[in-house]
C-alpha positions in Angstrom: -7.2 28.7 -2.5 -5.6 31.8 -1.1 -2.1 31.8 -0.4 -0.8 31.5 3.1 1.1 34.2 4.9 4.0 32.1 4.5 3.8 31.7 0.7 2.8 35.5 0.2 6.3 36.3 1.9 8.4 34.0 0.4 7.2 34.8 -3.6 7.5 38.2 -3.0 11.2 38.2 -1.5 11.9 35.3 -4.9 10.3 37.9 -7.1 12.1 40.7 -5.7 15.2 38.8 -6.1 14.3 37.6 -9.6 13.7 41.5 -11.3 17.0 42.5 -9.5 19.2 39.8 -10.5 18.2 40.6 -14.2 18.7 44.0 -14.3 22.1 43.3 -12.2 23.3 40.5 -14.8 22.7 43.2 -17.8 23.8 45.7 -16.3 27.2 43.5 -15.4 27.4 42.5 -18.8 27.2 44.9 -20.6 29.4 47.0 -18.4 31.8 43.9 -18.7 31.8 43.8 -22.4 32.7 47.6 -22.8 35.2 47.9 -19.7 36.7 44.8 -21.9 36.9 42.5 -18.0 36.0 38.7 -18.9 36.1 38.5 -14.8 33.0 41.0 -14.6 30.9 38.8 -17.4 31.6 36.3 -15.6 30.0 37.5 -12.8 26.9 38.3 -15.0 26.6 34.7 -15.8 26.8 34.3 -12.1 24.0 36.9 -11.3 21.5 35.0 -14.1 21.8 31.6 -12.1 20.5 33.4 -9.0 17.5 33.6 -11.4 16.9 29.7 -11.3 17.8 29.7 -7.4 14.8 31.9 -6.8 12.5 30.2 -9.4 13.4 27.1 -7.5 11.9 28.7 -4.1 8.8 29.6 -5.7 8.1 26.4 -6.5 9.0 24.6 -3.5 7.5 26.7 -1.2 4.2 26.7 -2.9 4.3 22.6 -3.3 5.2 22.4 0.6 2.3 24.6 1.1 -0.6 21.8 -0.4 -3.0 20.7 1.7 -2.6 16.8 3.2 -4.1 14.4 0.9 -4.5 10.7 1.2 -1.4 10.3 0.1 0.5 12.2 1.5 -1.6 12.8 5.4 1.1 14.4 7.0 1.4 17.5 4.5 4.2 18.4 2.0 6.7 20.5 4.0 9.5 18.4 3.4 9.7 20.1 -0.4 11.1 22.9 1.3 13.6 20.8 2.0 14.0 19.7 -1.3 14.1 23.2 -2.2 17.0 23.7 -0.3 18.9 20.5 -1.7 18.8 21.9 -5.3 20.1 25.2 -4.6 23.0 24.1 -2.3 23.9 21.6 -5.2 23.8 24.9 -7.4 25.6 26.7 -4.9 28.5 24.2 -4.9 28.0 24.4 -8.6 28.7 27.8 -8.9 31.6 27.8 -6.4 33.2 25.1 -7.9 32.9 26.8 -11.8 34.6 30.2 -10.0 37.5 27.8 -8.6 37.6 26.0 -12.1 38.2 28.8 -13.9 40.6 30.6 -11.1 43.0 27.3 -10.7 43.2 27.3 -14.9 44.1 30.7 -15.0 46.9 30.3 -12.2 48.0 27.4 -13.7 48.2 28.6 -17.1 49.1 31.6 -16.7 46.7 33.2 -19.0 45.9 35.9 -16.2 49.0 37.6 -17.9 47.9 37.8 -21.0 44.3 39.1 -20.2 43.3 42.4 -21.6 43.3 45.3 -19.2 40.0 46.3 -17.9 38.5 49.8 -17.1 37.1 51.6 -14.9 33.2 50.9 -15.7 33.8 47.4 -14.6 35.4 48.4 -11.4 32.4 50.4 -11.0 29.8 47.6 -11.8 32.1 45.4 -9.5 31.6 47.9 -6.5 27.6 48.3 -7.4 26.7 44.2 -7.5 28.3 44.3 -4.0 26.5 46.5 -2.8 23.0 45.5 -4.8 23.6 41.7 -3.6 24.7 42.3 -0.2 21.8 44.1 0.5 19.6 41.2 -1.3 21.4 38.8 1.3 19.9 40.7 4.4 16.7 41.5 2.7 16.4 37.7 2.2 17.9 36.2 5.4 15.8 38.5 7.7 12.8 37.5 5.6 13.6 33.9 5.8 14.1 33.8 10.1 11.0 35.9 9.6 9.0 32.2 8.3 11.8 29.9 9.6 12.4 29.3 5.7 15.4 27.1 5.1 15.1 27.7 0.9 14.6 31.0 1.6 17.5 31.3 4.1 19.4 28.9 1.0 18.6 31.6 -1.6 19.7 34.2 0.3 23.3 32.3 1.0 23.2 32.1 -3.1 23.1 36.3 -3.1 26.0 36.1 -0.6 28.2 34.2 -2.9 27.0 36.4 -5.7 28.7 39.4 -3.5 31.9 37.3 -3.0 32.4 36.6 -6.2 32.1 40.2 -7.4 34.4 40.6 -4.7 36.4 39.0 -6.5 35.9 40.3 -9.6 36.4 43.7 -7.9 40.3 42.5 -6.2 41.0 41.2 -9.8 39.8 44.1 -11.6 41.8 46.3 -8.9 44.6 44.3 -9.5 45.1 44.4 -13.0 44.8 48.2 -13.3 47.9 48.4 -10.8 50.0 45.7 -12.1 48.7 42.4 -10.2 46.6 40.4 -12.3 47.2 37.5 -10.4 45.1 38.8 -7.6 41.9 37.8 -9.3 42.4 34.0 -9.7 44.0 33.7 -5.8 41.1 35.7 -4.4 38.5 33.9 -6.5 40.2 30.6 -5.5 39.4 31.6 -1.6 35.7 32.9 -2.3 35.1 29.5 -3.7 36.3 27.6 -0.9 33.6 29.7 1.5 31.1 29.0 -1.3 31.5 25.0 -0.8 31.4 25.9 2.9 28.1 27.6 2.8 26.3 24.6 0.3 27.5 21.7 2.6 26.0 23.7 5.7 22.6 24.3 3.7 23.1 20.3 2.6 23.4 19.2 6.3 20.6 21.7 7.3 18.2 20.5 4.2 18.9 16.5 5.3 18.2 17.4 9.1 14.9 18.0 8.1 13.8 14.9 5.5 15.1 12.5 8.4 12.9 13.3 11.3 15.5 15.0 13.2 14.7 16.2 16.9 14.4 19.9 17.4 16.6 21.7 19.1 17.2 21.4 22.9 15.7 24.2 24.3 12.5 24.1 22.5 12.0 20.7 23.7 12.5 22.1 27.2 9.8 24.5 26.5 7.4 22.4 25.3 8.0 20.4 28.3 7.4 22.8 30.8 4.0 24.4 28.9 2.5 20.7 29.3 3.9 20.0 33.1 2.5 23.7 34.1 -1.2 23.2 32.8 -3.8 21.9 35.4 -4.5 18.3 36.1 -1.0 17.4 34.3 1.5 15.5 37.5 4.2 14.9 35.3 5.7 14.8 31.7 6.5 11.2 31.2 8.0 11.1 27.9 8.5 14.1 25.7 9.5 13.3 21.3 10.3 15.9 18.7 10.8 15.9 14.9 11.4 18.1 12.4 9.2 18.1 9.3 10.2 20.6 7.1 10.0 23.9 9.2 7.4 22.2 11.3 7.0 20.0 14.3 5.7 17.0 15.3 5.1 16.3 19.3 4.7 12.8 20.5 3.8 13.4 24.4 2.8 11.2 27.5 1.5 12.8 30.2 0.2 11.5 33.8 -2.3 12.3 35.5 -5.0 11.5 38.4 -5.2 6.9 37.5 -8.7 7.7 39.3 -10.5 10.3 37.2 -13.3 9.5 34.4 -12.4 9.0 30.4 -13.7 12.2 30.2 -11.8 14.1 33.3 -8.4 12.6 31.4 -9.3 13.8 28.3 -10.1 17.2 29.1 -6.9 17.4 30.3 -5.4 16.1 27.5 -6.8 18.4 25.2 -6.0 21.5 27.1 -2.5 20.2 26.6 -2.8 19.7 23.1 -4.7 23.2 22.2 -2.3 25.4 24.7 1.1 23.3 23.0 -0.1 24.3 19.3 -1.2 27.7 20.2 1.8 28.6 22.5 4.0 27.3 19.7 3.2 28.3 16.0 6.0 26.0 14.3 4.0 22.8 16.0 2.0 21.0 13.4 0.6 18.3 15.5 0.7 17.1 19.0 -0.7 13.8 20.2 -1.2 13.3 23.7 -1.4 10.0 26.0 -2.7 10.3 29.3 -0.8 7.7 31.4 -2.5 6.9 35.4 -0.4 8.3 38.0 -1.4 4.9 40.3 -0.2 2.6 37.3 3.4 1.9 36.7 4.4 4.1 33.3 4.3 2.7 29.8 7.8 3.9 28.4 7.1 3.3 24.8 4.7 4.8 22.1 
C-alpha cells in the first residue's frame, strides 16, 4: 500500500534528521576528542540519541497510519501518541543525565581540575547550534504542517540538542577565560527547560489517548458549518474527541418532525459530507436527526 501524504512527510523530515545527527555526533566527537573538551563529547553522545528519537517517529507514524481492522475499527492514530510518550520520557532522560552530570561537577568540584579545551571544540559548539536549531524549525514547521505531535516531539528533542551545545559552548567559553564553573551552572538551567519541554509533550501525548475534547474554537466551527446547511433548524448537541491528530464528531441535529425518513436523511448526510470535507482533521461524524415538533433527546 502506498504511503499517505502524511507518512511521506514525516519519514522524510525523521530521515533527514537521522543522516544529520550522525554526521553532527562524529563530527562533535571527534572535534571533542582533539580540542581535549569532555563537555563537547558529551554533546556527541547527546546528538546520537536524537538518532533513536527519530527512529521512534518512523515507526509510530507508520503503525498509526494502518488501516482499521476488526480489532482495532476505529484506526491506529493513538500510536502517534505513543510516539510521543517515548520521546518525552527520552527527553527527560537526556535532561536529567546533563543535570546529573552538571550538579556532580559543581559539587565536586572536578570542573577545576578539567583539562583546558581548544578552540575546535568552541568551533564544533557554535556549528551544532546552528545545525540543530535549524533542524528544530525544519521539523516543527513540518510537524504544524500534518498536525504531528511525534513530529512536533522530535523536533523539541533537536531544541534541547541546541541547548545543550549551548551549554557546551558557555563552558567551553568559560574555561578558555578562566571560569570553568560556567559550564555546570549553565547546563544545570538548560536541563531544567529540558524537563519543562518533556512534561508539555507528556501532557499533550495523554490529551490525546483519553478522548480529550478539541479545542474551543473548532467546536464553534463545526457548529456553525452544520446549523448553516439547509434543512438543519438547530444544533442540539455538539461532542468532540481527540484521537490521535484526528477527530471524532458525535452531532444532533433538528430538523422539520414532519418530513419523510428519506427528507431527514438527506439532510443528514449533507451535514455529514460538508463537516468531513470542510474539516480535513475529522475522521468521522455521526449525525442524529432529532424532530423539531418533538421534545429533544439530550443524550447519545
Amino acid at each position: 500500500m502506498e504511503a499517505s501524504p502524511f507518512e511521506k512527510v514525516a519519514t522524510c523530515v525523521s530521515t533527514v534528521s537521522i543522516i544529520v545527527n550522525l554526521l553532527l555526533a562524529v563530527f562533535k566527537f571527534v572535534a571533542g576528542a582533539l580540542g581535549h573538551s569532555g563537555a563537547m563529547i558529551s554533546d556527541a553522545v547527546h546528538s546520537s540519541s536524537d538518532v533513536l528519537g527519530s527512529l521512534i517517529v518512523i515507526v509510530g507514524v507508520k503503525m498509526s497510519e494502518k488501516s482499521s481492522d476488526t480489532d482495532h475499527p476505529y484506526g491506529h492514530e493513538r500510536m502517534e501518541s505513543v510516539a510521543s510518550l517515548i520521546l518525552a520520557g527520552i527527553l527527560a532522560a537526556a535532561g536529567f543525565s546533563i543535570g546529573k552530570e552538571a550538579f556532580l561537577s559543581v559539587w565536586r568540584r572536578s570542573y577545576l581540575t578539567a583539562a583546558a579545551p581548544g578552540m575546535l571544540a568552541l568551533v564544533a559548539a557554535v556549528v551544532s547550534i546552528a545545525v540543530k536549531e535549524g533542524l528544530f524549525w525544519y521539523t516543527m514547521v513540518n510537524a504544524k504542517k500534518i498536525r504531528s505531535g511525534a513530529l512536533k516531539a522530535e523536533a523539541w528533542h533537536h531544541r534541547s540538542d541546541a541547548l545543550s551545545s549551548v551549554g557546551a559552548l558557555i563552558g567551553i567559553g568559560g574555561a578558555l577565560i578562566g571560569i570553568k564553573v560556567m559550564e555546570p551552572v549553565a547546563s544545570i538551567v538548560i536541563c531544567l527547560f529540558i524537563f519543562k519541554v518533556a512534561v508539555d509533550i507528556f501532557r499533550e501525548a495523554v490529551d490525546n489517548m483519553v478522548d480529550h475534547a478539541c479545542d474551543a474554537a473548532t467546536e464553534e466551527a463545526i457548529r456553525k458549518c452544520a446549523a448553516d446547511q439547509e434543512g438543519v433548524l438547530q444544533v442540539d448537541i455538539l461532542r468532540t474527541r481527540v484521537f490521535g491528530r484526528k477527530i471524532y464528531v458525535d452531532l444532533e441535529i433538528s430538523a422539520d418532525g414532519n418530513l419523510t425518513l428519506y427528507a431527514a436523511h438527506d439532510i443528514a448526510e449533507r451535514v455529514h459530507d460538508t463537516i468531513e470535507k470542510t474539516f480535513p482533521e475529522v475522521k468521522h461524524i455521526m449525525v442524529h436527526v432529532n424532530p423539531a415538533s418533538a421534545p429533544v433527546q439530550r443524550g447519545l
